[in-house]
C-alpha positions in Angstrom: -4.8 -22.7 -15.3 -1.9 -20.2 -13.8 -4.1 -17.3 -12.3 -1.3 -15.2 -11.1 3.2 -15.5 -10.7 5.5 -13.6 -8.7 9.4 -13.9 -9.1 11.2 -13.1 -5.4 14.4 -12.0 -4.8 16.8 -9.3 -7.6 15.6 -8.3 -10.4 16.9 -7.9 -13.8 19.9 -9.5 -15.0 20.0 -12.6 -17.3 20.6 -14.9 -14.0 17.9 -17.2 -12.3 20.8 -17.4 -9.4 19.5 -16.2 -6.2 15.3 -15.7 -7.1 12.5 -17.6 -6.4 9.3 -18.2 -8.4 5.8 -18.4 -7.4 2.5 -19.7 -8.8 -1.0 -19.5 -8.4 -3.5 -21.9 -9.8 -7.2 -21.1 -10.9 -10.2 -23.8 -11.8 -9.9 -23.2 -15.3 -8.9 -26.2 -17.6 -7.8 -29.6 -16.9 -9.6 -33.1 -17.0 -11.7 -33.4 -14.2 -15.7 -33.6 -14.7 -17.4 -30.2 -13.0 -17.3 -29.8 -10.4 -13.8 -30.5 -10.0 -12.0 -28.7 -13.4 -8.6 -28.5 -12.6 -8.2 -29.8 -9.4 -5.0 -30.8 -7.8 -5.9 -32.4 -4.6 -6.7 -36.5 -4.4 -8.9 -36.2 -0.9 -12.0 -34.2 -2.4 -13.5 -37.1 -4.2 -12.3 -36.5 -7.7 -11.5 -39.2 -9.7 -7.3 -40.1 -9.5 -7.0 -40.6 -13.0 -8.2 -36.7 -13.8 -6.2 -35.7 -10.7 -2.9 -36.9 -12.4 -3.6 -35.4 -15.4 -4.1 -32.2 -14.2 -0.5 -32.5 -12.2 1.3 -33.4 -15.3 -0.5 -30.5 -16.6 1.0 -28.0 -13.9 3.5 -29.3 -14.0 4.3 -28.7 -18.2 3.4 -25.4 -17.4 5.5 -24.3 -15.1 8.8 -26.9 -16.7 9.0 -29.2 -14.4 8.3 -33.1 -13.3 5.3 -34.0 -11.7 7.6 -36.0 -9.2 9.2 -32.7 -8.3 5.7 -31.2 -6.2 5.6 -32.0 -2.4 2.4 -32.1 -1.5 0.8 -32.3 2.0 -1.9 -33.8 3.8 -3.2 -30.8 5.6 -5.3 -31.1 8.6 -5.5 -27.6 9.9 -2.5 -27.5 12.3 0.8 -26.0 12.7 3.2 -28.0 12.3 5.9 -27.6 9.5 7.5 -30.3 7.4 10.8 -30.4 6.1 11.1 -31.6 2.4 14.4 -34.0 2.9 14.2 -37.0 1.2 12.8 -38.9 3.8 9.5 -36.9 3.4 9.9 -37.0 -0.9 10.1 -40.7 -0.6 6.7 -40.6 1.4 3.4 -41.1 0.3 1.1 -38.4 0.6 -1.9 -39.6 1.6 -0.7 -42.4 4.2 2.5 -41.2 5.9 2.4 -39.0 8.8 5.7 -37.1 7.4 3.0 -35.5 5.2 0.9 -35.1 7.8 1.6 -31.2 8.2 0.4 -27.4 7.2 3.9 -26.1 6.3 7.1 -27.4 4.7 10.0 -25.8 3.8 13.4 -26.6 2.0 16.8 -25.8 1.4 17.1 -27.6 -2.3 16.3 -26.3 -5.4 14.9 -29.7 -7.1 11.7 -29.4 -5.3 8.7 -27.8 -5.5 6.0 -26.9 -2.9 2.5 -26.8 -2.7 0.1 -26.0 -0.5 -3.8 -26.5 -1.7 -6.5 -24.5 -1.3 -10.4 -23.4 -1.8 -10.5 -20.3 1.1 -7.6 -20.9 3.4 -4.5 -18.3 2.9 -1.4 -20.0 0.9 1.6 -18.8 2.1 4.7 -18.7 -0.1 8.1 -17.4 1.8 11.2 -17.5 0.6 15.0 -16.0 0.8 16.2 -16.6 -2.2 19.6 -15.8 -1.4 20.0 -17.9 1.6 18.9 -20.4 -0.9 15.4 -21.3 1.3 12.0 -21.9 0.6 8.7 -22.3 3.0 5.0 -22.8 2.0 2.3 -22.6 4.7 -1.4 -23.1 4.8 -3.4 -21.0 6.9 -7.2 -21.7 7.9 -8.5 -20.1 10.4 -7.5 -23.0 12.9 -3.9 -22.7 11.2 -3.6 -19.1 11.7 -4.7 -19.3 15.3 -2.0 -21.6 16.1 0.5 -20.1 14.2 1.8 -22.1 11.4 3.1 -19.1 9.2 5.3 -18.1 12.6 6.6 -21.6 12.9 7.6 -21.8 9.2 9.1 -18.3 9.6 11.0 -20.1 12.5 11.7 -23.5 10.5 13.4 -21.3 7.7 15.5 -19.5 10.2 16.5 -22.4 11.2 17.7 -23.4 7.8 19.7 -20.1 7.4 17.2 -18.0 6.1 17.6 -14.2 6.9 16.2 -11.7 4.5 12.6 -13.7 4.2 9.6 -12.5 1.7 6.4 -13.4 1.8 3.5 -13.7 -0.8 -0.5 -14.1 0.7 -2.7 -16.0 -2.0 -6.0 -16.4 -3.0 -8.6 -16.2 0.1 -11.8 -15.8 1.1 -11.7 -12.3 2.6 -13.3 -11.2 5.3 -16.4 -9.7 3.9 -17.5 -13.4 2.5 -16.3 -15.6 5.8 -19.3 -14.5 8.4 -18.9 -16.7 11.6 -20.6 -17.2 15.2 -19.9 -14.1 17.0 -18.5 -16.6 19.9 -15.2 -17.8 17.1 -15.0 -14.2 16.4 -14.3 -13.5 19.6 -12.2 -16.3 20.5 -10.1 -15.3 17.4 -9.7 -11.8 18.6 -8.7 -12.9 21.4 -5.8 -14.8 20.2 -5.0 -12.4 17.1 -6.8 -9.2 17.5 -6.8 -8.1 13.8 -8.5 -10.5 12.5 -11.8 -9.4 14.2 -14.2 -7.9 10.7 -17.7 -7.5 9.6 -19.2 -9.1 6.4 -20.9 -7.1 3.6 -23.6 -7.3 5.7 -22.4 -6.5 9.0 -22.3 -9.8 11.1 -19.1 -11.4 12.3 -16.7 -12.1 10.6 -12.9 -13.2 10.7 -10.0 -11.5 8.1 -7.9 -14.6 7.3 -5.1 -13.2 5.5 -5.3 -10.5 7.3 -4.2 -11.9 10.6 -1.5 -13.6 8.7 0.0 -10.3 7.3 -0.1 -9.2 10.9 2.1 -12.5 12.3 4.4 -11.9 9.4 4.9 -8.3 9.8 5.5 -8.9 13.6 8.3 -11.1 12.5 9.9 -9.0 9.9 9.2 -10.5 7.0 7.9 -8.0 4.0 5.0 -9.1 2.4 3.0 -8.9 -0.9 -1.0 -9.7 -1.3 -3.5 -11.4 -3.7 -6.5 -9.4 -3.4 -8.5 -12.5 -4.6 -11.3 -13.3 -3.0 -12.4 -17.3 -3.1 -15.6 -17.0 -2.7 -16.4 -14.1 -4.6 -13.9 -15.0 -8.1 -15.5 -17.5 -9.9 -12.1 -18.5 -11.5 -11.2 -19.9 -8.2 -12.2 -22.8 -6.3 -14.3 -22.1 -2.6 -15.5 -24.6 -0.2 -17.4 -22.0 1.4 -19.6 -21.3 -2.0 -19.7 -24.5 -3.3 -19.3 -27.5 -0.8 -18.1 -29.9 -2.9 -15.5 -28.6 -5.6 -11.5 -28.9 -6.0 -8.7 -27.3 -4.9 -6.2 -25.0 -6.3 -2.4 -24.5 -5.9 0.3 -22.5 -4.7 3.7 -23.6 -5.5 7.1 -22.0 -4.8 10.4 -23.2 -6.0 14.1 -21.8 -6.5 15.5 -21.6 -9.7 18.9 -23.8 -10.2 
């Protein structure tokens, strides 16, 4: 269920005050019929009964409500959501507050999620400042620079000190593409030009996002995960049809 956590902000002391938590979901468990295990996505054809059990799962696990996730309807942009309560009182899969690749907050009641199956989740946060962001880069995403317009979008909210966290993606040795979109990539973000095992085009996801974040000062950490090559993890890219796991950040009260 929980494949990896990461606490941001001080450490030590007996104090949640000023730290920000961070988890990362695998396939493993739930109530959903295979292909779908513990999905946590309602789009991908799995059925919404199993869907809501596996939220209410999470959500045990980690202490919190299910009512408490804000969830997105992602379409491979860049735009950034804030979580006010206009957008909590939304429905996910109809309103076009939800319609976004990013959102970010300056409350500590929510908690954010960004789904996945080989696009990079991005988790930022400065804990101090009291603000939260969570991004989801595809390659179309990264491109058009979601991650830099949540670091902007938390800025704006009075973050200063920002971290980072990259999760589970497919890496660049797994995501061959036409050597045409690798070039048009490069083009736009230079780093994220690769090779696959094999030698043919490829494009380095995560890696082009650790490059915007490092442009804009934020540190970062990494999941070396690879989607498509950990069979704990969901991947579009291996399977076609299959769920979609979860990155969620929050700030302790």
């Amino acid at each position: 269920m929980l494949l990896d956590r990461y606490v941001l902000g001080p450490a030590g002391g007996n104090s949640g005050r000023g730290r920000a938590h961070i988890a990362f979901t695998d396939r493993h468990g739930g109530y959903s019929e295979d292909p779908y295990d513990f999905n946590l996505a309602r789009h991908v054809g799995d059925q919404e009964t199993a869907v809501a059990q596996n939220r209410a799962l999470l959500a045990q696990a980690l202490g919190a409500t299910p009512e408490s996730f804000v969830f997105l309807r992602q379409v491979h942009g860049a735009r950034v959501a804030l979580a006010d309560d206009a957008l909590l009182a939304s429905d996910e899969l109809t309103s076009s507050l939800r319609e976004a690749d990013a959102v970010v907050a300056a409350r500590s009641d929510v908690r954010l999620t960004i789904l996945t199956a080989d696009c990079a989740p991005v988790l930022l946060a400065d804990p101090a400042a009291g603000v939260i962001g969570a991004a989801h880069a595809g390659r179309p995403g990264m491109l058009a620079g979601v991650v830099p317009a949540t670091v902007a979008a938390m800025r704006d909210l009075g973050a200063e000190r920002i971290e980072a966290v990259i999760g589970p993606t497919v890496c660049p040795r797994c995501y061959e593409v036409p050597a045409a979109m690798r070039e048009e990539a490069a083009g736009i973000e230079p780093v994220c030009a690769s090779v696959t095992w094999e030698g043919t085009p490829a494009i380095d996801v995560a890696g082009g996002v650790a490059e915007q974040l490092t442009r804009h000062g934020v540190p970062l950490r990494w999941s070396r995960h690879c989607t498509v090559e950990d069979a704990a993890l969901f991947s579009h890219r291996r399977e076609g049809t299959t769920g979609r796991q979860a990155a969620v950040i929050w700030l302790e009260h």
